[in-house]
C-alpha positions as CSV (number, residue, x, y, z in Angstrom):
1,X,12.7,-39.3,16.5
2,X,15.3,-40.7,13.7
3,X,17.9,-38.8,12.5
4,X,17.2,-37.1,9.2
5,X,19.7,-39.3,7.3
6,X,17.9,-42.4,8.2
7,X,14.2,-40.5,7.7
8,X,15.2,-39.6,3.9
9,X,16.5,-43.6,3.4
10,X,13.1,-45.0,4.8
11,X,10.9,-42.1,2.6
12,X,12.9,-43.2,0.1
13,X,12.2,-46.5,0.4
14,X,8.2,-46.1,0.6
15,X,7.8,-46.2,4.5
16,X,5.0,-44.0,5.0
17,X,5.7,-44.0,8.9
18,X,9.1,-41.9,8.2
19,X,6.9,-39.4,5.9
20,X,4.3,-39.1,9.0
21,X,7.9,-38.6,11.5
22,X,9.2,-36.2,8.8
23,X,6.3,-34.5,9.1
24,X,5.7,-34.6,12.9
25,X,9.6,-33.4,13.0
26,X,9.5,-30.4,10.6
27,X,5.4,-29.2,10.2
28,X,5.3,-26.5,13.4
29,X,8.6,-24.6,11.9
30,X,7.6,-24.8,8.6
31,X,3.8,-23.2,9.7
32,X,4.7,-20.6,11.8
33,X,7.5,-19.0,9.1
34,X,4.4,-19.1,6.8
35,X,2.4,-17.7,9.7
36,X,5.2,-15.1,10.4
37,X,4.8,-14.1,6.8
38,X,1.6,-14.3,5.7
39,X,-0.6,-13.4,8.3
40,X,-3.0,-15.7,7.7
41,X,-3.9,-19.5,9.1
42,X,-5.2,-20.6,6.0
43,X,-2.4,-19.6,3.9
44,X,0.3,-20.7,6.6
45,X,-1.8,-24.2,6.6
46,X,-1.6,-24.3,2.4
47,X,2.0,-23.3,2.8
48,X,2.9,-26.2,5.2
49,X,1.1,-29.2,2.7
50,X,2.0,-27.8,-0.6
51,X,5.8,-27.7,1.4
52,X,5.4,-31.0,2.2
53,X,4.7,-32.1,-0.7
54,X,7.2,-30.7,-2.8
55,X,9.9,-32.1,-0.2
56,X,8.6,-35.7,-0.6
57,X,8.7,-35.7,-3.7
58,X,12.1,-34.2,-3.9
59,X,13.1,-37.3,-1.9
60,X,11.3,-39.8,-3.7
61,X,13.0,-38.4,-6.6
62,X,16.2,-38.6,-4.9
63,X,16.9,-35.3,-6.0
64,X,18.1,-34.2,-2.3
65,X,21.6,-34.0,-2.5
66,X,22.5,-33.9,0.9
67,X,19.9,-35.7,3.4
68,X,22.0,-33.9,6.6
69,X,20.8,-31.0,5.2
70,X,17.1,-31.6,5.8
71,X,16.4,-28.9,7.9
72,X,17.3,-26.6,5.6
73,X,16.1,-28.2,2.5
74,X,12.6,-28.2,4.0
75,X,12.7,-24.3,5.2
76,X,14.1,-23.1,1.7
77,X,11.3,-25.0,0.0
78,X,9.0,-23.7,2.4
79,X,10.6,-19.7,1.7
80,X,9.7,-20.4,-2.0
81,X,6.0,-21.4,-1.5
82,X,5.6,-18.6,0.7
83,X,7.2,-16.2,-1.6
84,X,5.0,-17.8,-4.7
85,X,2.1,-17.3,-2.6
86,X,3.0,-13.6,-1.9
87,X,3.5,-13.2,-5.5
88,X,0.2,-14.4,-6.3
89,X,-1.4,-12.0,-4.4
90,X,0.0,-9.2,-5.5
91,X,-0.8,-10.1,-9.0
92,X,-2.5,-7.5,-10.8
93,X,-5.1,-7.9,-13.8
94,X,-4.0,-7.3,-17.1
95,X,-4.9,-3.7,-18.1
96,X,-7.6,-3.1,-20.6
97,X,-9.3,-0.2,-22.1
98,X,-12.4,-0.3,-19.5
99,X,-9.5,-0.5,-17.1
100,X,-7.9,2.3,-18.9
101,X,-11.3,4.5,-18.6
102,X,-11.8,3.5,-15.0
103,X,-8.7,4.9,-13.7
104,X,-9.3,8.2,-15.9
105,X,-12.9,8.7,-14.4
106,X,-13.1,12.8,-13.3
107,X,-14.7,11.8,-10.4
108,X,-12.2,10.1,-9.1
109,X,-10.8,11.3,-5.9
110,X,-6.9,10.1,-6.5
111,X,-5.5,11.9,-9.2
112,X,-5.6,15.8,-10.1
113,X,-7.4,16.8,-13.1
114,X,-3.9,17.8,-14.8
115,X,-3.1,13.6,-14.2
116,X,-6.0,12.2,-15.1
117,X,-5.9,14.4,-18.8
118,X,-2.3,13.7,-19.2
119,X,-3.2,10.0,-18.7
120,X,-5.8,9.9,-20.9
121,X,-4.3,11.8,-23.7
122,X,-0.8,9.6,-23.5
123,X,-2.5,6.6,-23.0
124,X,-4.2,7.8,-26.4
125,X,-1.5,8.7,-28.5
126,X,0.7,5.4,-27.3
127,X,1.6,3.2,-30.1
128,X,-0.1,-0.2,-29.5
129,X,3.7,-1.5,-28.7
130,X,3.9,1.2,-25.7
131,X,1.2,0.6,-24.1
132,X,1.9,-3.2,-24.5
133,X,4.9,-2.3,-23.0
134,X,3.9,-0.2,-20.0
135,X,1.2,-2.6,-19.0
136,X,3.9,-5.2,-18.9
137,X,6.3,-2.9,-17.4
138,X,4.5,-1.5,-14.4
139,X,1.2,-3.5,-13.9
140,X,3.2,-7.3,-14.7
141,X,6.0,-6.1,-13.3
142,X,7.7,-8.2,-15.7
143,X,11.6,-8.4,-16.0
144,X,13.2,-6.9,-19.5
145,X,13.4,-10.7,-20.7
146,X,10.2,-11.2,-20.1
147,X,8.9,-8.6,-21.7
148,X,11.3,-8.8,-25.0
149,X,10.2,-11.9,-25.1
150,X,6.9,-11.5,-25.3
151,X,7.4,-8.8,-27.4
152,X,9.1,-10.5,-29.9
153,X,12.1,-7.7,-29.7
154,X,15.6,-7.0,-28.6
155,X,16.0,-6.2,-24.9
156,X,17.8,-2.9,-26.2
157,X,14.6,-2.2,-27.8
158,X,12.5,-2.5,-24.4
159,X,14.5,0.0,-23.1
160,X,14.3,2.9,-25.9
161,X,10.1,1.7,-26.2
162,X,10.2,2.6,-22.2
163,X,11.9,5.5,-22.6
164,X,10.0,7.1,-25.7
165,X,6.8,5.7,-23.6
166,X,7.9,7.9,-20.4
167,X,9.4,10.6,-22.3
168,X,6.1,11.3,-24.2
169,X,4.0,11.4,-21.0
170,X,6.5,13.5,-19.3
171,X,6.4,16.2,-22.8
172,X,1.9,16.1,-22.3
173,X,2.4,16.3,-18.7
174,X,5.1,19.4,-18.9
175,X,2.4,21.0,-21.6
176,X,-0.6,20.3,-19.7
177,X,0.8,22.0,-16.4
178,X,2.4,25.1,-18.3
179,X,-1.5,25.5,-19.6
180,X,-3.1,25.4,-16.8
181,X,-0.7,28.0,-14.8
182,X,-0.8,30.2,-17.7
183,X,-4.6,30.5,-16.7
């Protein structure tokens, strides 16, 4: 098998037989880390081409700095596609006010009637902004930035809209449960 210096000169130069050996060389490591962290064949399979592909191209680019490093180029792309693909599954749907409704339902076996009434009177007397905010916040899982950004405010403004948000569920919540052990 050639060494990976000479296998990133002859990708370079168009041989297709070096991206088969590069392949051949590198696609049983790259798999079973995907394996390893996805759990699943067809995902460790998607990993391993879309891995692939991103490398070659890196090469034919000639954006590989250091062809010795192969191995390790090929692995860290590989830990990003996997991480992307974790991330995509653990994406969440934007919240919306069926969604909203849903999650408030009294029949619903997950939160205490206290919760579910807290929740449905904060998530009523929210400013548009807050709620904005906590869907970005905690369903997103957005970063500050992100969410200034997209917000069209000062990161110093994220943080006092998260903590009037919180505050204000925390005051219904405190109001709520003084009510009902009054009873």
């Amino acid at each position: 098998m050639p060494l990976d210096l000479q296998l990133v000169e002859e990708i370079r130069r168009g041989d297709g037989s070096a991206e088969a050996a590069l392949f051949e060389k590198y696609a049983r490591r790259v798999y079973y880390l995907a394996l390893s962290e996805l759990r699943s064949r067809e995902d460790a399979e998607d990993v391993r081409t879309e891995t692939f592909l991103r490398v070659l191209q890196a090469i034919r680019q000639d954006r590989l700095r250091s062809p010795e490093a192969l191995a390790s180029f090929v692995l860290g792309i590989a830990n990003n596609v996997i991480r992307e693909f974790v991330r995509q599954r653990t994406r969440t749907e934007p919240l919306t006010a069926d969604t909203i409704e849903s999650a408030v339902d009294p029949n619903s076996p997950f939160l205490d009637p206290i919760a579910q009434r807290t929740i449905e009177q904060v998530t009523r007397r929210l400013k548009p902004r807050e709620q904005a905010f906590l869907t970005m916040y905690f369903y997103e899982e957005l970063s500050k930035e992100e969410i200034a950004s997209r917000l069209g405010i000062d990161e110093d403004r994220v943080r006092l809209i998260k903590s009037r948000a919180l505050k204000s569920f925390r005051d219904i919540y405190e109001r709520l449960t003084k009510k009902v052990d009054t009873k």
